[in-house]
Wavefront OBJ file of the C-alpha trace (Angstrom):
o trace
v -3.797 13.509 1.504
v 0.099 14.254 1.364
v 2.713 15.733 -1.398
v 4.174 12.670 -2.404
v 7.137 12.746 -5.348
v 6.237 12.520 -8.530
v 8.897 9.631 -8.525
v 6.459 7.209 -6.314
v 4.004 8.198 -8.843
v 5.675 7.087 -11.257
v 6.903 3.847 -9.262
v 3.331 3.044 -8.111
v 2.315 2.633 -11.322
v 4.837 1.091 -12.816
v 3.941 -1.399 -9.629
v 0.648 -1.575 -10.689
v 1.193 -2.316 -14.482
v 3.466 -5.505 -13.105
v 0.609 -6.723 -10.551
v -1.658 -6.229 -13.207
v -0.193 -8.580 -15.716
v 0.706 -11.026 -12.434
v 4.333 -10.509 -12.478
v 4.995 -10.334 -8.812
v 8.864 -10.643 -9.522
v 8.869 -7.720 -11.490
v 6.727 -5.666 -8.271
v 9.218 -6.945 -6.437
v 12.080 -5.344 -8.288
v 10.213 -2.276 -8.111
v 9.968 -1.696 -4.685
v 13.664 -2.842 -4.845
v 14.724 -0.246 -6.942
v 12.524 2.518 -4.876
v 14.436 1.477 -1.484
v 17.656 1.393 -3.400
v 17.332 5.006 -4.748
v 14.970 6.215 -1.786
v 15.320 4.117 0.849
v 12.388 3.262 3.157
v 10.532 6.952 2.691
v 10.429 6.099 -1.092
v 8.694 2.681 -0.077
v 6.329 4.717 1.762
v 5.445 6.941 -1.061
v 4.284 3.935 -3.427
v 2.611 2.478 -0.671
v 0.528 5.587 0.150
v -0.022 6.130 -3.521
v -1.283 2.647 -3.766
v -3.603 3.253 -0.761
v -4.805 6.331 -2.849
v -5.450 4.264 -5.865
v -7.879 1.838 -3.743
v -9.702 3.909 -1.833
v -10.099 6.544 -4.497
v -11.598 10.185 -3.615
v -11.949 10.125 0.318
v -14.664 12.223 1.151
v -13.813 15.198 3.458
v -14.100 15.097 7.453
v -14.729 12.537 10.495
v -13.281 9.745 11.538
v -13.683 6.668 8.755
v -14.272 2.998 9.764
v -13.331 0.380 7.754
v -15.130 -3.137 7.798
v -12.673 -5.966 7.215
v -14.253 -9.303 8.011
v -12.055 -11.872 9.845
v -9.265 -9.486 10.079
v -8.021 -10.367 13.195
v -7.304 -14.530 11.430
v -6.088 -13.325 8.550
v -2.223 -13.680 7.489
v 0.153 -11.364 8.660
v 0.507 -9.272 5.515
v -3.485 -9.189 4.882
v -3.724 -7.753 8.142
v -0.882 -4.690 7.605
v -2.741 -4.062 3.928
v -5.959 -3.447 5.966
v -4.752 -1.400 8.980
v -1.942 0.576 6.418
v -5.507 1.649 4.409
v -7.390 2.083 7.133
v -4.620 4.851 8.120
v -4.501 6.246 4.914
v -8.635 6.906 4.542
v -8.011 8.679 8.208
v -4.791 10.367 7.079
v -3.116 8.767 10.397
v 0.329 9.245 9.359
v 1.836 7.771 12.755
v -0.477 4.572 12.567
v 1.083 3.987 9.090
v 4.805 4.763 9.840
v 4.193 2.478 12.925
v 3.330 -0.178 10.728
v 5.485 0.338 8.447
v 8.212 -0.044 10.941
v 6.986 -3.485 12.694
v 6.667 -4.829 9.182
v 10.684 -3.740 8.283
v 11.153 -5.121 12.278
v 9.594 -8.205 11.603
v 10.990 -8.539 8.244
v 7.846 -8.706 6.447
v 7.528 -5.021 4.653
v 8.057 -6.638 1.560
v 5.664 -9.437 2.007
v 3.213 -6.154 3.064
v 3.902 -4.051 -0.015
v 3.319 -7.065 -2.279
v -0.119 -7.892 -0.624
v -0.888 -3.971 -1.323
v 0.165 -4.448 -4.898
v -2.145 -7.176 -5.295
v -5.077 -6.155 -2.713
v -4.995 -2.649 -5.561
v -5.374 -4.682 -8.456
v -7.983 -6.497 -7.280
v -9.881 -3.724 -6.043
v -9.744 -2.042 -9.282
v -10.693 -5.202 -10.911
v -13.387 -5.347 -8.993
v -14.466 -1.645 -9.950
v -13.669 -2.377 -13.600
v -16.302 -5.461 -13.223
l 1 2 3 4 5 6 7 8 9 10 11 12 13 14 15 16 17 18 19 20 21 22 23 24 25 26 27 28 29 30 31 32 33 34 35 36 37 38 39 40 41 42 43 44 45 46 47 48 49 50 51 52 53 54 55 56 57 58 59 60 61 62 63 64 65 66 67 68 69 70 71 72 73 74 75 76 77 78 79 80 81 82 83 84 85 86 87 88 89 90 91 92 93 94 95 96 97 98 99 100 101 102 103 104 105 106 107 108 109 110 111 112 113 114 115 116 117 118 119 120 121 122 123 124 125 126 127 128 129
């Protein structure tokens, strides 16, 4: 849906091989080391590659809908994973860099990114069931 780096890539599955095995320390220190060498837009690349892992192939045109029960009582960084997908499946860039900015304003983004890790696993989990 956009050229991302083969860097975030790299990083999003080096991510994903951490949440996997339940080392959220080690995710963590990923997305650490991303912002370190590529500051927030680096973030952004894992994050929309880990969107791209859960959602898998988007079929082409319209608007998509996505049906998250309870949403609106959820926590804080259950709510971002949903709406941050929800942009990616409609390629909203802005909705996604807006939320990506009220998390880092709110200082939540890496409570967010964590919850993405982790809402990824389980989703391919879930497939792999």
């Amino acid at each position: 849906m956009t050229e991302v780096p083969q860097d975030a890539f790299e990083d999003a599955a080096q991510i994903l091989r951490c949440a996997l095995t339940g080392d959220s320390a080690a995710v963590a220190d990923t997305f650490d080391a991303v912002v370190d060498r590529d500051g927030v837009v680096g973030a952004w690349d894992v994050a929309w590659c880990l969107a791209a892992t859960m959602v898998g192939q988007v079929p082409p045109g319209g608007a998509w809908t996505l049906e998250f029960p309870g949403i609106d009582d959820a926590r804080y960084d259950k709510r971002w994973v949903a709406r941050f997908v929800s942009a990616y499946v409609n390629g909203d860039f802005p909705t996604g860099e807006a939320l990506f900015g009220a998390a880092i304003a709110d200082g939540r983004l890496p409570d967010c990114l964590l919850a993405l890790a982790g809402s990824t696993v389980a989703t391919l989990r879930h497939r792999a069931a």
